[in-house]
N, C-alpha and C positions, 0 to 999 in steps of 0.2 A: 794125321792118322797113325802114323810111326808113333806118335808118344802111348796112343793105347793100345800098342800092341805090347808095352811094355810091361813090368810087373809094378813100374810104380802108381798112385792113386792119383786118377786124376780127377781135376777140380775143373766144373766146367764153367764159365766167367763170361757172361753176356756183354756187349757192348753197343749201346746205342748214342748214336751220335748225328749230326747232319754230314755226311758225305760229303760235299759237294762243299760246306763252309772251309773257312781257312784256319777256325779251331777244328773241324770232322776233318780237317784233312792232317792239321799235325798231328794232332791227337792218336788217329788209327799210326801213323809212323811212331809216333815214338813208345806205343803199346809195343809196335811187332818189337823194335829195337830191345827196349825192357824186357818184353820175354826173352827173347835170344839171350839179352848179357849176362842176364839172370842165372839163366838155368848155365849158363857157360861159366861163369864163377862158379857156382852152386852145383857143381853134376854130381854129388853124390846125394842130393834130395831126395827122398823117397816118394815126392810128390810133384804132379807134374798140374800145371795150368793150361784150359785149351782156352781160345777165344773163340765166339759165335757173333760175329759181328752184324747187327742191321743199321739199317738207314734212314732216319726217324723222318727226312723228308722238310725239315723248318716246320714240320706240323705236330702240334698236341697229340689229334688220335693215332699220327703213324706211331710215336715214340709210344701211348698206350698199347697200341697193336703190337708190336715189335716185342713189349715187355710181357703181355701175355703168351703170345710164343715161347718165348725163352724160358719161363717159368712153367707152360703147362706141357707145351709140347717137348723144349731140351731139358728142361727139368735141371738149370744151370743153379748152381750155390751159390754165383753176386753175380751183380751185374751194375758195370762200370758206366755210370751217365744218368740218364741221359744229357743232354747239349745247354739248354737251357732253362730258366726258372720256372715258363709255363708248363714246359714238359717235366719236370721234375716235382710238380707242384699233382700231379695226376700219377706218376709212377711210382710215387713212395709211399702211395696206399696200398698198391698191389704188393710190392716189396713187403710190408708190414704184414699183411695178411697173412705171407706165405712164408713170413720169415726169412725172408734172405735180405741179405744188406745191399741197399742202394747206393753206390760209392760216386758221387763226382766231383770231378776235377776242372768244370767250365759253370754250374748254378752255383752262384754268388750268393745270392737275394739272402740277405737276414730273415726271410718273414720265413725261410724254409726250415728253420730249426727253435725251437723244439718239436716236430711233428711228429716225429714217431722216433725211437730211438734205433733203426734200421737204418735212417737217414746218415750218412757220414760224407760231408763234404771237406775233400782234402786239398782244397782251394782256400785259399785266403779270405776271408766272409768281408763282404763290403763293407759293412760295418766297421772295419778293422783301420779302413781309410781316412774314415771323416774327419778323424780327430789333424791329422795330417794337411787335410784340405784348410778346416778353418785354423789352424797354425798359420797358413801363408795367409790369410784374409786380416789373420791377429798383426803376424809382422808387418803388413804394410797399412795397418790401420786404417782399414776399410769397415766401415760401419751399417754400410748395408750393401745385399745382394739379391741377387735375384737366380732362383732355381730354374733351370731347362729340363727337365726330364722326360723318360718315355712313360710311358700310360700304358705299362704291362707291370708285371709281378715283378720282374725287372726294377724296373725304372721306379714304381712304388716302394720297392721294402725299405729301401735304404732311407727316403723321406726324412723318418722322424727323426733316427740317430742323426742327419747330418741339419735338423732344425733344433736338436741339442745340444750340438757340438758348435752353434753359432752363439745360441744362445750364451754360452759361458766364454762367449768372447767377446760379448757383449756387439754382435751383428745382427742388424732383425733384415728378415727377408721381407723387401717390400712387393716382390710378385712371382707366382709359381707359374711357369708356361709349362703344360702338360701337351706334347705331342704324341697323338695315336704311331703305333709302329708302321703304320701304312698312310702314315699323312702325305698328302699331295702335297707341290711344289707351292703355290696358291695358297695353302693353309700355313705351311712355314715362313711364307714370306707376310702374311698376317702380322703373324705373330711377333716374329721382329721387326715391325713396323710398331708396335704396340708397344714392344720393347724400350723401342730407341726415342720413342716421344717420352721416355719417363727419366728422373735423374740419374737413377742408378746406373751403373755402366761396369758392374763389376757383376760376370756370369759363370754359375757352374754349371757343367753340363753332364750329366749321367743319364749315358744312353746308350746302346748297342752302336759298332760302331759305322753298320749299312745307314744307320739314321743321321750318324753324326757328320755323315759326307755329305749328305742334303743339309743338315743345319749350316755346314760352317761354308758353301758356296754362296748359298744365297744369302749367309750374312757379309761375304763380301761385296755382294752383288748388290747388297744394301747399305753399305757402307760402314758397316759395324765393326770393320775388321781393319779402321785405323786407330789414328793414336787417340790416346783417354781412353781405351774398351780395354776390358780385360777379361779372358776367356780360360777358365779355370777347368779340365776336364779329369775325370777318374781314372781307375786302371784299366777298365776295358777298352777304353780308346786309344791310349799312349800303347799298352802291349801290342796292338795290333796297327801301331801306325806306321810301321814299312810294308804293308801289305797292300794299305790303300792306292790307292792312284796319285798321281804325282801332279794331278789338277786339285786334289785335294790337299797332298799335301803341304801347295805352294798356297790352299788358299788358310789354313791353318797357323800361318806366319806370326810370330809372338805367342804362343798360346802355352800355356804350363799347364804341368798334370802330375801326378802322382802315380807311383808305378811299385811293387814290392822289392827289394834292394835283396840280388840276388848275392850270394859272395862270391867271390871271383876263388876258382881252386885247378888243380891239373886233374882231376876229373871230370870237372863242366866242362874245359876246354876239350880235353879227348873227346866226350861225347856229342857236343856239338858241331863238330866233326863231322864224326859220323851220321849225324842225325841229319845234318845238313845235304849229306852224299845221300845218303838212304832218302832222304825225300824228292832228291832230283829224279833219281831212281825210280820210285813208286809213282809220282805225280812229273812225268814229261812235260806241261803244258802248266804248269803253273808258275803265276807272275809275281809272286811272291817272290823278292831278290832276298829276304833274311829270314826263312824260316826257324831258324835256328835261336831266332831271337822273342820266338812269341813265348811267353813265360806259361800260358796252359798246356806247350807242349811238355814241357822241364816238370809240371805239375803232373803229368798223365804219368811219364816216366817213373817217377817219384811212387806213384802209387799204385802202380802196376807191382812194383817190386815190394810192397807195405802188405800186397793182396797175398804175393807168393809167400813173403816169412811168415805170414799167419797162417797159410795154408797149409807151409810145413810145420806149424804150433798143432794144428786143428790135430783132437782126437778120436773125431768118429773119421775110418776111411773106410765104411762099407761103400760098393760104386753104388748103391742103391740109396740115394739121404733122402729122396722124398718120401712122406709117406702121403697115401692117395686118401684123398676128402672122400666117403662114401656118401654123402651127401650130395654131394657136387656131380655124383654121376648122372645122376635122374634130376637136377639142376636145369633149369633155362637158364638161370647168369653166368654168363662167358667170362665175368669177372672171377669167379668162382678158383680156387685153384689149390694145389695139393701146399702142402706143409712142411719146409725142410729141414733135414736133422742135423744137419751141418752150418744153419744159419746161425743159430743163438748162439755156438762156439765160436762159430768163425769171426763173428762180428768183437765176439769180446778180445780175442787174441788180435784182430785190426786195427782195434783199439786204444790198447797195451802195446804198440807194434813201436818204437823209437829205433833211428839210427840215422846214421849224415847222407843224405841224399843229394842231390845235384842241385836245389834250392838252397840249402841250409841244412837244418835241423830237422828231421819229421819227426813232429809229435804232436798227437790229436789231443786235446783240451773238449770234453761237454761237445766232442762228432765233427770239432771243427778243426782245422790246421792252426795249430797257434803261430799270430802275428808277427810280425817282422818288422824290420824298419824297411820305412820310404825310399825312394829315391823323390827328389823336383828335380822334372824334367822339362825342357825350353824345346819348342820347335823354333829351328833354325835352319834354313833350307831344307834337306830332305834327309836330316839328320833331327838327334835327338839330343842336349848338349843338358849333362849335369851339373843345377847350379845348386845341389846342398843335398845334403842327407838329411830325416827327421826319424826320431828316437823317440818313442812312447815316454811320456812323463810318469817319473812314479809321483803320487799322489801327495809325500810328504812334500816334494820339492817342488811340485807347482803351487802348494802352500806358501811357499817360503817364498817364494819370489813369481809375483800375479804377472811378472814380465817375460818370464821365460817361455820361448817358443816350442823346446825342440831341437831348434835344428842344429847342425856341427858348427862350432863356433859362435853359434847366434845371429849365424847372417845367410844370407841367399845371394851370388856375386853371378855379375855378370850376365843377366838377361836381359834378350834382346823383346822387348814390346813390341804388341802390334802395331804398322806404320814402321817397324826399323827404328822405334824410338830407343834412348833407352832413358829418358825419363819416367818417372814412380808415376804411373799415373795416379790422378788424386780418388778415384772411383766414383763419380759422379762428377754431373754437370748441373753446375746453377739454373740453366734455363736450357734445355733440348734443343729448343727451335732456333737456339741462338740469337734470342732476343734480350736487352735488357732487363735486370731486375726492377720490377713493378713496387717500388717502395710507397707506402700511403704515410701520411701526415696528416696529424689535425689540422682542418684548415681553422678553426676557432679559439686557438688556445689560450688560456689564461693568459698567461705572463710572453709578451714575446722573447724572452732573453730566452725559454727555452725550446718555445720554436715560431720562426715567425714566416709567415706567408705573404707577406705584405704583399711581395713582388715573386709571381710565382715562378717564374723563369729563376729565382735567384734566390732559393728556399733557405735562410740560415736558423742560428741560436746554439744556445750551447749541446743540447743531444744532437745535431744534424753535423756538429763539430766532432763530438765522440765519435758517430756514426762513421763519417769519412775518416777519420782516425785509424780505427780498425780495419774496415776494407782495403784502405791501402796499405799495410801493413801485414796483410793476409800472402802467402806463399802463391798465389794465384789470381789472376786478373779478375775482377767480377765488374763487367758494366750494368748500373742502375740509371734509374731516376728516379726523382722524386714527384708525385701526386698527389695535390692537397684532395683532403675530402669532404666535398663540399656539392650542393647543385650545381649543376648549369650553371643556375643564376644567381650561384655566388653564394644562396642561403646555405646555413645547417643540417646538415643530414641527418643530426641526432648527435647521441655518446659516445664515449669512445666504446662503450658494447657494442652498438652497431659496427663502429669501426673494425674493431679486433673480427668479427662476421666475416669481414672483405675478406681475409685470407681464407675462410672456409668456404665461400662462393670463389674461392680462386680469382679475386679481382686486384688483389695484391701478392705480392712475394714476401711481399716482408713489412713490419710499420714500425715507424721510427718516431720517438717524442716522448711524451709524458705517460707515457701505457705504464698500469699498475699492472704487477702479477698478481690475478686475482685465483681463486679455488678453479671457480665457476670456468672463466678462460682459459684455463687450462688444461679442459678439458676438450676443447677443438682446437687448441694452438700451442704451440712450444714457443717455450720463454727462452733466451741468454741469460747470462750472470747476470744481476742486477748492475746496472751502469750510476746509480744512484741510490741512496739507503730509501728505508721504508720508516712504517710509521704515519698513521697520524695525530698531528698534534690539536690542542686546544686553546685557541686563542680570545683575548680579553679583555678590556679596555684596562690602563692602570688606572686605578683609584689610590692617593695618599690619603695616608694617616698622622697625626702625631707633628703638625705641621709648627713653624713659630709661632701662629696667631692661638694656640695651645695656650691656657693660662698655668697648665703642668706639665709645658714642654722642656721646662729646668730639671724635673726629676726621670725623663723618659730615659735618659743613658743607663741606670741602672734599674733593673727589678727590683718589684716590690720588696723580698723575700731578703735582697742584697740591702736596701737599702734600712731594711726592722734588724736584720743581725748586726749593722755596721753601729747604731745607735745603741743595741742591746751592751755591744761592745765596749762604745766609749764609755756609758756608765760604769760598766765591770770594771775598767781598767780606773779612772778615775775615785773607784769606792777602794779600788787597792792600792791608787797611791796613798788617802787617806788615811788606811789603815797603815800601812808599812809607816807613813810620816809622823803621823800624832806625837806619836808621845817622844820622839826624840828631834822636829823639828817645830820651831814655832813661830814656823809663818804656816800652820796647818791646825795654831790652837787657836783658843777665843770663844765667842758665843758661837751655839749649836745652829743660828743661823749662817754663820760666815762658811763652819764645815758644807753643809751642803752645795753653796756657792762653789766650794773650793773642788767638791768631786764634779760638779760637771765642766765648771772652766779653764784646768788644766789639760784635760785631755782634747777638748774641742778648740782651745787656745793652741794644741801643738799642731791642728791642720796648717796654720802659718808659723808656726815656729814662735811665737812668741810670748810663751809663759817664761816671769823671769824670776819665781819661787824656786828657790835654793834648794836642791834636792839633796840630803843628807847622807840617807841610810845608802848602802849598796847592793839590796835587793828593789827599791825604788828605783834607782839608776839603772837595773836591768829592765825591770819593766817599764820603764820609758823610750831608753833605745830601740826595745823592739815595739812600741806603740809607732816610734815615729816611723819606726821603717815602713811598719805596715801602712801607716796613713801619707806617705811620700807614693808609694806603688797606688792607693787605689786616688789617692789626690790626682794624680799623672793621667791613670786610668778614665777618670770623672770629665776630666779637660779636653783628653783626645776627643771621647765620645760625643757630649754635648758641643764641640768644635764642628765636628764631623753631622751633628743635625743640625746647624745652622747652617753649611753648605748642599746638603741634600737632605730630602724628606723620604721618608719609611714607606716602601708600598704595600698598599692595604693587604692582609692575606685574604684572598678568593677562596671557598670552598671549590677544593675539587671534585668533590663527585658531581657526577651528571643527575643524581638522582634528584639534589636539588635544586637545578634546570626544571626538569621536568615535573617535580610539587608542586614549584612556583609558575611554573605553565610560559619561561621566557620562551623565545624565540630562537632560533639557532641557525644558522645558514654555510653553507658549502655552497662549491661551484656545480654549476648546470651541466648535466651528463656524468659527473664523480660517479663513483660507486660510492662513496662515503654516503650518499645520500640514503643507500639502504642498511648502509651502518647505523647509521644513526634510527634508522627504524628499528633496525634489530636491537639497537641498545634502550629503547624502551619509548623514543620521541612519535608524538602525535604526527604524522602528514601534515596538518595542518599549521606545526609549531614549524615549519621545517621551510626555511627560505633559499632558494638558489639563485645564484647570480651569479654571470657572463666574465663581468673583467675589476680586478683588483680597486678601481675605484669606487665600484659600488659598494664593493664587499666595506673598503673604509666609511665612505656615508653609512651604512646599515652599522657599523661600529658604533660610529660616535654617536649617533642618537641613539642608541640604546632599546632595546627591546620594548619600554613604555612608551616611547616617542615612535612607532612607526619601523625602527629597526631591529636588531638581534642582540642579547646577551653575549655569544660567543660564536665564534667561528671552527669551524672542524675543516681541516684539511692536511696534505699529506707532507710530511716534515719537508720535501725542499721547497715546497709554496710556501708553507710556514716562514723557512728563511726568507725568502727573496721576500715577502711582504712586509716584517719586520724589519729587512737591511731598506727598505721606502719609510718605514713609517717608524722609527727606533725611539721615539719617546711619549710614543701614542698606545703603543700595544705590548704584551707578554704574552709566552705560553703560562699556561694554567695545568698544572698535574703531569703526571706522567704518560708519556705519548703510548696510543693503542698500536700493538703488533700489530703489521702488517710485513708484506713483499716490496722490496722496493720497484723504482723504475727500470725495465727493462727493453729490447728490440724484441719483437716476434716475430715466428716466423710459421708458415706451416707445420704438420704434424710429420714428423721424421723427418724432415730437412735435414738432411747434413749438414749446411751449414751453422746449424745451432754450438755443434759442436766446435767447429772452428773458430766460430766468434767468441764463445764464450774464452776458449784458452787466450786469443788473442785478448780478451780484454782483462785478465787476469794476469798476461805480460804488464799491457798498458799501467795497469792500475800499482803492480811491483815496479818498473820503472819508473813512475811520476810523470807518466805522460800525462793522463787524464787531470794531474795535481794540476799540471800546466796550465791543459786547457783551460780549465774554472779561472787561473788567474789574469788569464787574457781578455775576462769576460770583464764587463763595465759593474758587475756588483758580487761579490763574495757570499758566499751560504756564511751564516751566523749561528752555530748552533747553540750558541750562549742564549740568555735570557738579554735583550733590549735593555731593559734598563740594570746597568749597572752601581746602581747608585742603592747598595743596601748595607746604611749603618748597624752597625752589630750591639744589639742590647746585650749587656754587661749585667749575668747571673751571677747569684751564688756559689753556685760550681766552681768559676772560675779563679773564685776567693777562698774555697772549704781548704784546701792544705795553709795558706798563709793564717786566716781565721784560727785554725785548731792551732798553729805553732805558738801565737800572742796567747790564745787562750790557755795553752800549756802551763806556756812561761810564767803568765800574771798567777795562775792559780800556782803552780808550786812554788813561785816566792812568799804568797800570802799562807802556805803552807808550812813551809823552812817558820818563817815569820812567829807564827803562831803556835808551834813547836817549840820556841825559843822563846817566848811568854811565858805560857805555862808551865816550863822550867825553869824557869827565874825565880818565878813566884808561887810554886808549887805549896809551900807551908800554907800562903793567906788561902789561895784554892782550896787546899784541903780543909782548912778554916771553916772557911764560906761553907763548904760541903758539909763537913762534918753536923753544922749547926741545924737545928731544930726550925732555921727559918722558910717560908715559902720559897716554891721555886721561883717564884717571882722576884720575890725581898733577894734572892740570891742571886739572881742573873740581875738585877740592879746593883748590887755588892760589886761583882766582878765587871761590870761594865762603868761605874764610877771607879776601880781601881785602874781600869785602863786608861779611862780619859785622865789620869795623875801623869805628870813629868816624868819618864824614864829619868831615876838617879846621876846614872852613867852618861849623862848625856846634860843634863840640867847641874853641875855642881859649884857652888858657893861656899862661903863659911858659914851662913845661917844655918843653910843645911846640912853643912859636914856634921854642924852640934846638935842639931836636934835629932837629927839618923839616930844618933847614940845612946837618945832612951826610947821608952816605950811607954804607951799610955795602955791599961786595958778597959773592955766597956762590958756589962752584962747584957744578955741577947734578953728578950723578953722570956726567956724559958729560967731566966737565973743562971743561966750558965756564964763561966768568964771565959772571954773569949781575949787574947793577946791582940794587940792592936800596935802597928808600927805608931810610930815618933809622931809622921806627918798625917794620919789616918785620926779621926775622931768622929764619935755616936752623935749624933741628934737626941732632940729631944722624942720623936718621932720613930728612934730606932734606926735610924738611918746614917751610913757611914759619911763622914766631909775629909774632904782628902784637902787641908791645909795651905799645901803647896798646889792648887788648883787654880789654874788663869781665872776659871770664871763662877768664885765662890762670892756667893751676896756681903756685904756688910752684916745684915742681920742674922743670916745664916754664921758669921765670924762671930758675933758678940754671942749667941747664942752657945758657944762652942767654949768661949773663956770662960762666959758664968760660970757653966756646967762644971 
């Protein structure tokens, strides 16, 4: 009352709170303390702050009631509270109405903002938490959890954000326990019964924390609160855990939580201080030993003093700021209430309001306290023991690196687990009850190499090898068995569809063997990495071709196309040595029957090397070295091949496509229970055409007789059956085409197993180490991913001859080039001759074709002919023209030129020539 007797303005500030709580009780102490230090710094303020404090009671309408007071009857300009989310979920409608700002420092709940912008909670928003919480879930690689919460506005708002914040750490929550705020003993012990029968063993809890002393007794009471459990709780619990009772907080042993990281300064200290003495003070009988340590006290303080510099901001200081609702007067709604003029300023200057307060930093961000870093706190006796700080990620740097946590250093040291452990516990259990894993196996399978039942006490093959591979090699004990699936009486249950079932009817934990990863399956089951590749392949009896009893199995080493160019060849090259030889060697003259003799027997005589015709000129000499060469390369070439088909024959090529299976209407067969069997319907095959069978030797009988006898065209199965069938039957069978995608073999397991996870890394060890390499070769047969028969002689194209081919083909054509260049410059005058003349083109290409077949001079000389060179006869063309005619050249009677020095001129054609 002293302060309004004063001339300064005062601002009058409602508070409601529970009284009687252990936040209503710091909270009213550390307002008084805030105002006193306040205005004791501050005493030349021109404004003064009163409080009107009520007592909301732990009840919604008190905290309504309370607020309508203050607002109609004291006609106060804020009011500081109320206590909790449900009451403040009711009092920030009044506030908005009337315009004054609802200020608290103990409603958390996200879901309370945006509702009115009146609203300003200068608490730390839950929300601000989660990211923190699922950090520690990330760092110790927990993959799933399970929510505790309370079932108020509370306990709801925060939900989604912290089912977001798992989300991106890739944690699914496998079960929400919502407890009512007033659930009995009986109903909690329910539910951790519920709990504890499931894998997960890793719990958060967000819940006021009168609830959270009931949850966490009677999870000792139930046993949840030894080693393997891990009990994750938020800041309302950890702030207020020296308040609790010391039954509770012996029964909270190993438990971590996350708490606002307050900074340590010589202000906090002096103040808690005194805050500590003032509360002993005001509250005699209270058993709270650390008051000084509940962080909504430090929060109240904080904004107590945020309230007064806005206050001294504010510009209206009439004492009068309501003004009265004329409406409201003749009114029945007691909601009803006047309108204040001091609210819409005050709230904007509360706002705008920054400076270092005993938490940090105060500065409201969109009404709310902006975030801080963490503290992870560890209960440890009856203490609270810091094992790390976390720091908001900015957004780039959690880009940059999908590993980082957070937290200082990147580690969390030194906490104690529940049980006094301080092993990581792994965050689930294989089996609750603590029974064996329920492993299923086909009991009918194909091949036993990869799983065999024979003797069921004594289940081996190579995936039941893989299988214990892994498991013992896992960071953690797992006891299984194995359970074939089979009747009673030994018969088939079905496929392995039915099989893979068993884990959705919960009658297995996991199934181990030849399981495909299919679409369909995977939709009620989780697969591990494939432990074996996928695929199926096409298999088919071999058929040869092109055998010895072939009566043109001598020409099959080269193609057709190889063996027309090689003969095109020899004539070319043979017509060029002719020509290069003629006229300057003469074992290349004589009757025009012996020339064509001579172009094809020289060149087909050098396949053995033995033409022993005198090669003169030395453009003939080049194109014969390079005939032979070429014909030593494909001679060589001819021999390996045709070598090579008399030890092995050709396998038929098979059409791959299936389309012509199905034209021809063969047969086709997979094993009984595949799912290949409805592959093959989706690929277009009749039901009908479609044969299944039990075990590897049928499937061989159905091979060999063949689709028109009773059996199948081909077989479809998935590439490791493939091998193993083929490494039994390797000269009987091939793949045919390329093998259809599929998933390989894999373990399964339930839906969200965690074990999926573990297995799969683990076998992705194995498979980098060559464990798994190992295992295959301890087994009695190897996978073959080759084709069976290996025995494919290589037909010998053109192709392989086109560079050699073009080089002869060069060579021979530009010598007969050079060649014939060097003719008809020799003899350019008689050419020109021949040309100039009046005779047929005919008569003229016989003119210069009987001057070539004459003896090169130069090459032919004698003394007959040194003298006869030396004159010249000339002859008239039938045009009367005289044409010059060399020495050894002479007309016919016929017009026709006879070349004297000729090997193969007639007698009578000679005498005919003297008359003349």
């Amino acid at each position: 009352m002293a302060a309004e007797e004063t001339n300064n303005t005062i601002f009058r500030v409602g508070v409601i709170l529970d009284a009687d709580s252990p936040n209503g009780l710091i909270g009213n102490t550390s307002l008084s303390l805030a105002l006193s230090d306040f205005y004791s710094t501050y005493a030349n303020y021109s404004t003064r702050i009163v409080l009107h404090s009520r007592d909301s009671r732990h009840k919604v309408t008190s905290a309504a009631a309370s607020a309508l007071n203050l607002l109609k009857d004291v006609q106060v300009d804020a009011i500081i509270g109320p206590q909790t989310s449900a009451q403040a979920n009711f009092v920030i409608g009044l506030g908005d109405a009337a315009k004054v700002p609802i200020i608290s420092f103990t409603a958390t709940s996200p879901s309370l903002r945006p509702q009115t912008p009146y609203f300003i909670q200068t608490a730390i928003s839950d929300a601000a938490q989660v990211d923190a919480v699922a950090a520690i879930v990330k760092y110790f690689r927990w993959y799933q959890v399970v929510f505790v919460y309370e079932d108020s506005d509370y306990g709801n708002g925060i939900i989604p954000y912290l089912s977001n914040a798992f989300q991106q750490v890739n944690a699914r929550v496998t079960y929400r326990s919502v407890i009512p705020s007033s659930a009995q003993d009986a109903f909690i012990l329910q539910e951790l019964s519920n709990m504890k029968n499931m894998q997960t063993r890793v719990f958060v809890v967000h819940t006021t924390s009168g609830l959270a002393s009931k949850i966490f007794l009677k999870a000792k009471e139930a046993g949840m609160m030894g080693e393997g459990y891990v009990w994750i709780v938020t800041t309302s619990i950890m702030n207020l855990f020296y308040s609790l009772n010391s039954i509770v907080q012996e029964s909270m042993q190993g438990v971590i939580g996350v708490k606002p990281l307050v900074p340590r300064s010589s202000k906090l200290d002096s103040t808690t201080i005194r805050l500590k003495k003032k509360f002993a003070d005001d509250h005699p009988n209270s058993t709270d030993p650390s008051p000084e340590r509940n962080l909504y006290g430090l929060w109240a303080y904080d904004t107590l003093w945020a309230l007064a510099m806005a206050a001294e901001k504010n510009e209206f200081r009439e004492q009068s700021s309501f003004l009265q609702n004329t409406s409201a007067l003749n009114s029945t709604n007691i909601f009803t209430t006047g309108t204040s003029q001091r609210g819409p300023d005050l709230k904007a200057k509360m706002l705008s309001t920054n400076f270092e307060g005993l938490t940090g930093s105060f500065k409201l961000v969109n009404g709310q306290l902006q975030p801080s870093s963490f503290q992870i706190l560890n209960v440890n006796g009856k203490a609270l023991t810091q094992v790390g700080n976390w720091t908001p990620l900015l957004q780039s740097s959690s880009q940059r690196n999908a590993r980082m946590t957070g937290f200082s250093g990147e580690k969390l040291e030194n906490i104690t687990w529940p049980g006094e452990s301080r092993n990581i516990p792994k965050g689930w259990e294989v089996s609750p009850s603590g029974k064996k894993l329920r492993v299923g196996v086909p009991a009918k399978a194909g091949f036993p190499e990869f799983v065999n039942t024979t003797n069921p006490s004594n289940i081996t093959g190579l995936y039941i090898d893989l299988f214990k591979s892994v498991f013992s090699s896992l960071n953690y004990v797992v006891g299984y068995e194995f359970i074939p699936f089979e009747n009673s009486d030994g018969s088939n249950t079905g496929g392995y569809g039915n099989l893979s079932y068993q884990i959705l009817y919960e009658e297995y934990d996991a199934i181990v063997g030849d399981i495909t990863i299919t679409t369909n399956r995977s939709e009620y089951i989780d697969f591990s990495l494939p432990i074996d590749q996928g695929g199926i392949t096409r298999t088919q009896k071999i058929n040869y071709s092109g055998t010895i009893d072939d009566e043109s199995f001598f020409v099959k080493p080269l193609e057709r196309e190889l063996w027309l160019t090689a003969i095109a060849l020899f004539i070319f090259t043979g017509l060029a040595l002719w020509i290069l030889e003629h006229r300057v060697n003469a074992a290349f003259r004589g009757p025009p029957s012996e020339h064509v003799g001579l172009i094809f027997y020289i060149p087909f005589m050098s396949l053995v090397y033995a033409n022993r015709e005198r090669i003169v000129s030395n453009l003939a000499r080049i194109v014969i070295v390079v005939w032979i060469f070429i014909v030593l390369i494909l001679n060589s070439t001819f021999t390996a091949s045709l070598s090579a088909k008399f030890t092995t024959a050709k396998l038929q090529k098979d059409d791959t496509d299936v389309s012509v299976l199905i034209r021809n209407r063969d047969y086709v067969g997979c094993r009984e229970g595949s799912f290949v069997y409805d592959l093959l319907k989706d690929l277009g095959f009749n039901e009908s055409y479609i044969r299944v069978y039990k075990r590897p030797e049928e499937l061989d009988e159905a091979l060999s007789k063949g689709s028109e006898k009773g059996g199948i065209k081909a077989m479809f199965s998935p590439t490791p059956y493939t091998n193993l069938f083929l490494s039994k039957y390797p000269k009987k069978y091939m793949k045919v085409g390329s093998p259809y995608l599929s998933e390989g073999y894999a373990f399964a397991f339930p839906k969200g197993s965690p074990l999926v996870a573990d297995v799969s890394r683990e076998i992705i060890n194995q498979i980098d180490n060559h464990t798994f390499s190992d295992i295959r070769k301890k087994a009695n047969w190897t996978n073959n991913d080759d084709e069976p028969p290996k025995v494919r002689p290589t037909v010998i194209g053109l192709k392989n001859f086109k560079i050699l081919f073009a080089i002869t083909g060069g060579v021979t054509g530009a010598c007969l080039v050079v060649f014939l260049v060097s003719y008809f410059c020799k003899n350019r005058d008689f050419v020109q001759r021949i040309s100039g003349s009046n005779l047929t083109a005919w008569s003229k290409l016989r003119a210069i074709s009987k001057h070539f077949d004459q003896r090169d001079p130069n090459s032919f000389r004698s003394g007959e002919d040194m003298m006869s060179s030396r004159s010249q006869n000339v002859h008239h063309d039938p045009c009367g023209e005289v044409v010059p005619v060399p020495a050894e050249e002479m007309l016919t009677e016929n017009g026709d030129i006879v070349c004297l020095n000729s090997d193969h001129i007639t007698e009578e054609a000679a005498h005919r020539s003297n008359s003349a």
